[in-house]
KOLMIPA-626167 format. One line per 5 residues: number of its first residue (from 1); their letters; for each residue x, y, z of N, C-alpha, C. Coordinates in pm, 1 decimal, always signed. Example, Ala and Ser with C-alpha at 12.3 -4.5 7.8 and 13.67 -1.06 7.14 Angstrom:
2
1	AS	+1319.0 -569.0 +780.0 +1230.0 -450.0 +780.0 +1320.0 -330.0 +780.0 ~ +1285.0 -225.0 +708.0 +1367.0 -106.0 +714.0 +1290.0 +3.0 +787.0
This chain:
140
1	XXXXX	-177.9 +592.0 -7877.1 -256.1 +647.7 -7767.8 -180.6 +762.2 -7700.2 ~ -89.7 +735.0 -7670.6 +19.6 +835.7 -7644.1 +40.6 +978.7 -7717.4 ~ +43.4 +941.1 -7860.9 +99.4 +1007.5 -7949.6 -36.4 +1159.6 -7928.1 ~ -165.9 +1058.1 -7918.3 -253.2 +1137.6 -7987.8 -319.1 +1231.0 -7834.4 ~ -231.9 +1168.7 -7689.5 -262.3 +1252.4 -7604.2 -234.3 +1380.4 -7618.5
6	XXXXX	-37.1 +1360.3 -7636.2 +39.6 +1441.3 -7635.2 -15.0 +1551.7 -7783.0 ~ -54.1 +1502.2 -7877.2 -85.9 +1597.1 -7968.7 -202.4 +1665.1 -7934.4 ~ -319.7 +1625.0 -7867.5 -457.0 +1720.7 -7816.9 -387.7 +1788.6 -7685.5 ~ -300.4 +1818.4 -7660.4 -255.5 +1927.8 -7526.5 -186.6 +1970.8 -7626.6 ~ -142.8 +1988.4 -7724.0 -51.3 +2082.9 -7804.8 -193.4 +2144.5 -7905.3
11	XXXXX	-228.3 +2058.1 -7962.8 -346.3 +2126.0 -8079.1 -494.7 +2093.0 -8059.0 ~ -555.1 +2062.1 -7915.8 -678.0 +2020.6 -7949.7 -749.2 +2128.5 -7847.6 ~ -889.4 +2111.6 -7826.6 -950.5 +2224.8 -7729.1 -906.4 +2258.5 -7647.1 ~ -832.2 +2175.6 -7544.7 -791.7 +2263.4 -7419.1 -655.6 +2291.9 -7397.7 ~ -597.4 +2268.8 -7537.0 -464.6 +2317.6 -7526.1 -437.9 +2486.7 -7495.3
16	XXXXX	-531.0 +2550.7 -7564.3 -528.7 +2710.1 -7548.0 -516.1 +2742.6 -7411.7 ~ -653.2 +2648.6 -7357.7 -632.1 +2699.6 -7157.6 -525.3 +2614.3 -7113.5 ~ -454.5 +2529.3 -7138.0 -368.4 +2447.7 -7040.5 -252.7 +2523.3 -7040.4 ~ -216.6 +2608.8 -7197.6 -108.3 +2743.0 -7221.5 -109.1 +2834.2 -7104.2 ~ -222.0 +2886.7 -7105.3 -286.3 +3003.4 -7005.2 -253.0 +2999.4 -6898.9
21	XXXXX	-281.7 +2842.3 -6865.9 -320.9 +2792.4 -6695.6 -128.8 +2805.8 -6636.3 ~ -66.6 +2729.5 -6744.7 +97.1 +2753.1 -6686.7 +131.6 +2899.9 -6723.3 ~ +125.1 +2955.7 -6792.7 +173.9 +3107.2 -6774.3 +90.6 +3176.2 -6651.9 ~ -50.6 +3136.2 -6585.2 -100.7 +3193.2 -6498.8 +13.4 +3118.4 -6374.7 ~ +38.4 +2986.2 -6384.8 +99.9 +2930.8 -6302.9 +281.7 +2987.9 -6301.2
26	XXXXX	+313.4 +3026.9 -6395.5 +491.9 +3103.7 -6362.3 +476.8 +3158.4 -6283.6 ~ +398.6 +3309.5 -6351.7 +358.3 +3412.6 -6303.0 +347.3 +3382.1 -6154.7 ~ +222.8 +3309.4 -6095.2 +217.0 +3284.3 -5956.6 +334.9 +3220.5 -5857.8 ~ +407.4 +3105.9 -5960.2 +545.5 +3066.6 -5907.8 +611.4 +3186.1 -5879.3 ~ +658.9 +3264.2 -5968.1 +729.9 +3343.9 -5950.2 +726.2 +3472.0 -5818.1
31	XXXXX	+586.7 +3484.8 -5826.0 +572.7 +3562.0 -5707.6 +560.6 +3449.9 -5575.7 ~ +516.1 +3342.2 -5568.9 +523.7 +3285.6 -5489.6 +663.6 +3286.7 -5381.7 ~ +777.5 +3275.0 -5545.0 +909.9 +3225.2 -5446.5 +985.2 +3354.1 -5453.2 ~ +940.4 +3499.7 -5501.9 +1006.3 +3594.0 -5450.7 +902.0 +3638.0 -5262.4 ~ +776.9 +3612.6 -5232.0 +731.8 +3633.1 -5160.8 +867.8 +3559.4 -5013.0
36	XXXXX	+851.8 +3415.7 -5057.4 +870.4 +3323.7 -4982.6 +1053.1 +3359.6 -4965.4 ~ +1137.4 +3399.7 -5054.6 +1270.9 +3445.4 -5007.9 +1219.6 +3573.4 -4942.4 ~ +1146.9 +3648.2 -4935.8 +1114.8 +3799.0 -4868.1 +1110.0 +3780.5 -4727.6 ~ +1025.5 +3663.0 -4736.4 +928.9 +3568.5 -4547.7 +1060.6 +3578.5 -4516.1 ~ +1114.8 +3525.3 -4549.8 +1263.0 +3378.2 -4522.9 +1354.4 +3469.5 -4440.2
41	XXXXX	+1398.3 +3500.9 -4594.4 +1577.8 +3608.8 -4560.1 +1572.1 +3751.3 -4547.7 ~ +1458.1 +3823.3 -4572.5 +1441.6 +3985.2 -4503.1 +1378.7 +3954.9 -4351.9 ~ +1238.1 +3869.7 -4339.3 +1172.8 +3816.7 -4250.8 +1207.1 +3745.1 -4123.7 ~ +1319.6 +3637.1 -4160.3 +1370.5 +3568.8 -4054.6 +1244.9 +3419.9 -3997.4 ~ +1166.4 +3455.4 -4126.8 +1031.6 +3315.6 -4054.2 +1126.4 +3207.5 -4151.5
46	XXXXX	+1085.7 +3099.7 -4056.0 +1116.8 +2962.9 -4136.7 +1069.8 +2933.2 -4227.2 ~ +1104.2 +2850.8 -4322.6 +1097.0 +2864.3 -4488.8 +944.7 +2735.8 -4494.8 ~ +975.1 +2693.0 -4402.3 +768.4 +2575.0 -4403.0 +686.8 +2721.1 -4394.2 ~ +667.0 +2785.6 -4310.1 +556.1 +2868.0 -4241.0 +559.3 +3009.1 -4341.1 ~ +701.2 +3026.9 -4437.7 +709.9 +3131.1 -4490.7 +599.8 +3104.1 -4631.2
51	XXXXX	+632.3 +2976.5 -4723.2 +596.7 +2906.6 -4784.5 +431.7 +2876.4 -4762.1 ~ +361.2 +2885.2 -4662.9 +228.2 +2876.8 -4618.7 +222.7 +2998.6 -4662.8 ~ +209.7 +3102.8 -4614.7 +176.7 +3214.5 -4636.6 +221.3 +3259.5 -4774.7 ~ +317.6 +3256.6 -4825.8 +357.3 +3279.0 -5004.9 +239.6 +3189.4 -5066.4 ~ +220.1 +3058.3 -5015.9 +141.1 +3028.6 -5123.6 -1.5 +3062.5 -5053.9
56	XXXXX	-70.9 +3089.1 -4993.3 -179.1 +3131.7 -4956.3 -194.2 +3234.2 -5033.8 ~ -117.7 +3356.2 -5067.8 -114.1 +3503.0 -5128.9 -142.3 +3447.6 -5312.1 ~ -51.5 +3328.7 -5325.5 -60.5 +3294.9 -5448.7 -198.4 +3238.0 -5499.4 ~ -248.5 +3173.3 -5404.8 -407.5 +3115.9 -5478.3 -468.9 +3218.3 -5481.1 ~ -518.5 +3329.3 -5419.6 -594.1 +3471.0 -5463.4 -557.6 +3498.7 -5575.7
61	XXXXX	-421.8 +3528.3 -5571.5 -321.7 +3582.3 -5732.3 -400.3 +3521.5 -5840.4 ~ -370.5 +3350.6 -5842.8 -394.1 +3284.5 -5921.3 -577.9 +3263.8 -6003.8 ~ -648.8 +3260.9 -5847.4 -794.7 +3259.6 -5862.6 -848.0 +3431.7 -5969.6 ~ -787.0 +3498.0 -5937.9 -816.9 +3622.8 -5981.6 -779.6 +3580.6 -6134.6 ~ -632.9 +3540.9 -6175.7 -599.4 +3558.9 -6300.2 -625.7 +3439.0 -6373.3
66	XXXXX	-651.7 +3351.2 -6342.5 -768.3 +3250.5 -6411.0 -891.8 +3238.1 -6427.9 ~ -973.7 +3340.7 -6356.0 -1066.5 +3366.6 -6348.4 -1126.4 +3463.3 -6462.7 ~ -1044.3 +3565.9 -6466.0 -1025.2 +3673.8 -6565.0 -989.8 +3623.8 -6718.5 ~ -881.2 +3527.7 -6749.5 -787.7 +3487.1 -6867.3 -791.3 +3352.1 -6842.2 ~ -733.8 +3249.4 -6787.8 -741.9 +3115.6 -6808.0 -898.2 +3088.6 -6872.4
71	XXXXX	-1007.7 +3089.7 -6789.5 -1118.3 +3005.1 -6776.7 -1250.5 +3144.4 -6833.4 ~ -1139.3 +3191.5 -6886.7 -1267.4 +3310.2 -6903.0 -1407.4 +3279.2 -7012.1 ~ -1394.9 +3167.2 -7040.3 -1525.8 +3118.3 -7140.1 -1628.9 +3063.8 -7035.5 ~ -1596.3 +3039.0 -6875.3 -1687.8 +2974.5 -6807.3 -1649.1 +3108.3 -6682.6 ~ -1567.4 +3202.6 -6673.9 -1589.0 +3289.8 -6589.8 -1651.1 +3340.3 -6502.6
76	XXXXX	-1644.4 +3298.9 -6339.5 -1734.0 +3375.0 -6271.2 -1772.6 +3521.5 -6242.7 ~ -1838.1 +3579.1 -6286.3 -1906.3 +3693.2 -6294.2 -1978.9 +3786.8 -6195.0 ~ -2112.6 +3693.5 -6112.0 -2178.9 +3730.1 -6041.0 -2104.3 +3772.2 -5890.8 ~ -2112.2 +3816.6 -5826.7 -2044.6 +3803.4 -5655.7 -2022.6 +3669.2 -5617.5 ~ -2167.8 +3622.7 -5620.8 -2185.3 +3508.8 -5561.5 -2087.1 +3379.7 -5648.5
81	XXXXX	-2091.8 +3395.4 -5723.5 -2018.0 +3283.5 -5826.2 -1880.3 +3302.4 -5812.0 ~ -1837.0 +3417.9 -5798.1 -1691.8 +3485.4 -5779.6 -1615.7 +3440.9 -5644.5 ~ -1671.0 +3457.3 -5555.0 -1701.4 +3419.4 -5396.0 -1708.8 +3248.4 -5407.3 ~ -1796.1 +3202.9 -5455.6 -1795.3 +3062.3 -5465.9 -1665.0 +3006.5 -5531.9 ~ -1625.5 +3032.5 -5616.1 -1502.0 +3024.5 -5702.7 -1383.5 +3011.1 -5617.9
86	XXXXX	-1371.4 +3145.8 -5587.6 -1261.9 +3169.8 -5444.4 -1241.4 +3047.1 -5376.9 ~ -1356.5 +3011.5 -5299.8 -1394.3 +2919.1 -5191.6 -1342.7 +2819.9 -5283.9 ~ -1403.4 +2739.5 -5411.2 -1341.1 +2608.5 -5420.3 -1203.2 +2635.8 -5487.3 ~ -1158.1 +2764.2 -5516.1 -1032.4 +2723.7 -5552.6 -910.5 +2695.6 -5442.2 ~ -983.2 +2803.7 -5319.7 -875.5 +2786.6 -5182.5 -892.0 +2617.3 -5148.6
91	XXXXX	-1021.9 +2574.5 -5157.0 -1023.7 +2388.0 -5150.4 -949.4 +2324.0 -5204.3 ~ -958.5 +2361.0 -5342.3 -871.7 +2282.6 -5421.0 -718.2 +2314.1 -5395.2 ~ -644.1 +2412.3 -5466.6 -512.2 +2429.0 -5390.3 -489.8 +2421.8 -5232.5 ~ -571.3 +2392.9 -5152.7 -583.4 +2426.9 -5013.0 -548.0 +2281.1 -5036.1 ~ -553.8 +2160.9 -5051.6 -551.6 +2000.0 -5052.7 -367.7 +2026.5 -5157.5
96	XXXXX	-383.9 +2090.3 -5200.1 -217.3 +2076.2 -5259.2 -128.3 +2127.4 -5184.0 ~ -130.7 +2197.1 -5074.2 -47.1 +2272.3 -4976.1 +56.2 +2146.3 -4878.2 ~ -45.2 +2038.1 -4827.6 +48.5 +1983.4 -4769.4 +157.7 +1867.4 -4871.3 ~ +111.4 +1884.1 -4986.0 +151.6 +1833.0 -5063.6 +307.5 +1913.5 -5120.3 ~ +236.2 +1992.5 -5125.5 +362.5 +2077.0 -5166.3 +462.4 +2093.2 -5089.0
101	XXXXX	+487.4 +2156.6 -4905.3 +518.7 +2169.7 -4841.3 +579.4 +2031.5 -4798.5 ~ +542.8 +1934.2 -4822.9 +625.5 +1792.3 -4808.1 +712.2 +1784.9 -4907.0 ~ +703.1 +1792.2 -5009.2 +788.8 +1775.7 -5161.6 +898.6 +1931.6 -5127.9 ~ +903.3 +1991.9 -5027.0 +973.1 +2095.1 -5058.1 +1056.5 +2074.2 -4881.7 ~ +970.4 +2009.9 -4805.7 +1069.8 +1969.7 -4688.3 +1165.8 +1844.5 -4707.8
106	XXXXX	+1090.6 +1765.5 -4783.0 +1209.6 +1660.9 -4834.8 +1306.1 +1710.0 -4907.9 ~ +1298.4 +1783.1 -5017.7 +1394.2 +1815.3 -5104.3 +1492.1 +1954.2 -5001.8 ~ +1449.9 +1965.4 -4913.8 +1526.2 +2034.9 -4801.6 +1615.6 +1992.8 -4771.6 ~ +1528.9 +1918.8 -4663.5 +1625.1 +1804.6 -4591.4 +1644.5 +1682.8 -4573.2 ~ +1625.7 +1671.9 -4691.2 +1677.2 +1497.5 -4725.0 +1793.9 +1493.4 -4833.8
111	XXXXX	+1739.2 +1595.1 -4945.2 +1810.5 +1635.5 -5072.8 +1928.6 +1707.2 -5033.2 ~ +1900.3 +1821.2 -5001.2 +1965.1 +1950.2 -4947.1 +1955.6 +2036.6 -5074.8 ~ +1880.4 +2043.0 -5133.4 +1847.2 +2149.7 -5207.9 +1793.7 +2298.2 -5141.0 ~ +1864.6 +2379.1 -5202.3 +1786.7 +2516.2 -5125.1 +1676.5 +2543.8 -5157.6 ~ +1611.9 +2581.0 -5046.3 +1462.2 +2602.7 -4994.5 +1367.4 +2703.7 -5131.8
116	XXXXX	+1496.5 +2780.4 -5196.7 +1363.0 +2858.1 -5321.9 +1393.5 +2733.6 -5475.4 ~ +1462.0 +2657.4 -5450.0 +1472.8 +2575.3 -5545.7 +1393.2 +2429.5 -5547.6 ~ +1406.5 +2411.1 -5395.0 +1324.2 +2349.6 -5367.4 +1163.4 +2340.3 -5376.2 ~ +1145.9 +2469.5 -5342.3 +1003.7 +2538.7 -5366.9 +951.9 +2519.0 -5529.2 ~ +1046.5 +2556.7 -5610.2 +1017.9 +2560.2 -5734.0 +981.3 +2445.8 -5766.1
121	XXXXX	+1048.8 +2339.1 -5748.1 +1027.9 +2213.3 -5761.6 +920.4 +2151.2 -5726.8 ~ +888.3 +2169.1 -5606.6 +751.1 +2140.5 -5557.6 +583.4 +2192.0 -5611.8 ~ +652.3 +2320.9 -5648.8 +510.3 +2420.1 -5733.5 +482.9 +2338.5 -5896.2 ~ +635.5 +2291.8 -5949.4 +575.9 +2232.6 -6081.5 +554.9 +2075.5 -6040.7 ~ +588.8 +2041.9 -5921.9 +531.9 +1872.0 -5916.2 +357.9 +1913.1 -5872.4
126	XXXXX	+310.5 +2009.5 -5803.5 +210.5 +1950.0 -5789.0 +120.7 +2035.1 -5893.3 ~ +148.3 +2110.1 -6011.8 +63.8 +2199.9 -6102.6 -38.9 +2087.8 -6189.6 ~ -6.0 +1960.0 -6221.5 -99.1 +1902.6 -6324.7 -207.3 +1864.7 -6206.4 ~ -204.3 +1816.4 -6078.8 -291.7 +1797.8 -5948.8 -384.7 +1902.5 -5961.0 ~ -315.6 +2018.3 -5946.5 -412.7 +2145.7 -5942.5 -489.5 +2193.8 -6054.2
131	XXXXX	-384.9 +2170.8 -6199.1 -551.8 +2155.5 -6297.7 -624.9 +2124.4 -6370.8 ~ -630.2 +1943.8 -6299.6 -733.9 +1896.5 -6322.7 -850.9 +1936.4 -6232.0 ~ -806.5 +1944.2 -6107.9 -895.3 +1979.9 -6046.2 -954.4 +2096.2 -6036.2 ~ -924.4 +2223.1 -6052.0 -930.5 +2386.3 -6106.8 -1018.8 +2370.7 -6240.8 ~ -996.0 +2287.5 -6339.7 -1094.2 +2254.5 -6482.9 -1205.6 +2183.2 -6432.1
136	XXXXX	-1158.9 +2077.2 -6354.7 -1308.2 +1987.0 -6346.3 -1404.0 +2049.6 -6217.0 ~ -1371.7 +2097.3 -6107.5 -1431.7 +2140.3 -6018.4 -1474.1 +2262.6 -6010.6 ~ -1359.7 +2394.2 -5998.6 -1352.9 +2531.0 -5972.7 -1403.8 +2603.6 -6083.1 ~ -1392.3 +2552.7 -6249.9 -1407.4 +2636.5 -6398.6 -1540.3 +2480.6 -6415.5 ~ -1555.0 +2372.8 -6327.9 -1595.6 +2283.7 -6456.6 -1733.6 +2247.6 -6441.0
């Protein structure tokens, strides 16, 4: 049962988009946690409130480039569908925010891990959360 999960995310239908969905997801990490050292250490905002706003910038990022390339076989098109899209994808990652932001204040200050490592950590704990729900809700 195992065997044959792990083999349909490597070779079965939605392995192609689940590829997509994490390279859409680096990509957004990556700008996420150069945004969020920018907030931080050019900025002087605290690394919770910097981190709100990095990842706020990142679900647009993300909605745009999954929209376009991840999910582009069910692609929203119209305004209205595009707009709607938006809306449930800010829902959906919008419900992973405090999630994230906890997994990245603990590993703060409980761990003492630094705050862009921390971050990182937190963006790949909560990515399989985000797409199931991004496939079944936002593309599904």
């Amino acid at each position: 049962m195992v065997r044959s999960l792990l083999r349909s995310l490597v070779y079965g239908p939605l392995a192609r988009r689940l590829r997509r969905f994490v390279i859409v997801g680096v990509i957004g990490a990556g700008v996420q946690i150069g945004l969020l050292w920018l907030f931080v250490d050019i900025g002087g905002v605290n690394y919770l409130l910097g981190a709100l706003f990095a990842i706020e910038f990142t679900i647009v990022l993300a909605y745009v480039l999954n929209n376009a390339w991840t999910f582009r076989t069910d692609r929203h098109t119209s305004r209205m569908e595009y707009l709607t899209g938006l809306v449930r994808t800010n829902v959906v990652r919008g419900t992973a925010i405090p999630i994230q932001l906890g997994i990245l204040y603990a590993f703060v200050e409980w761990v003492g891990l630094l705050y862009l490592v921390a971050n990182g950590a937190a963006i790949f704990l909560t990515g399989l959360y985000r797409y199931v729900l991004e496939a079944r809700w936002t593309w599904g």
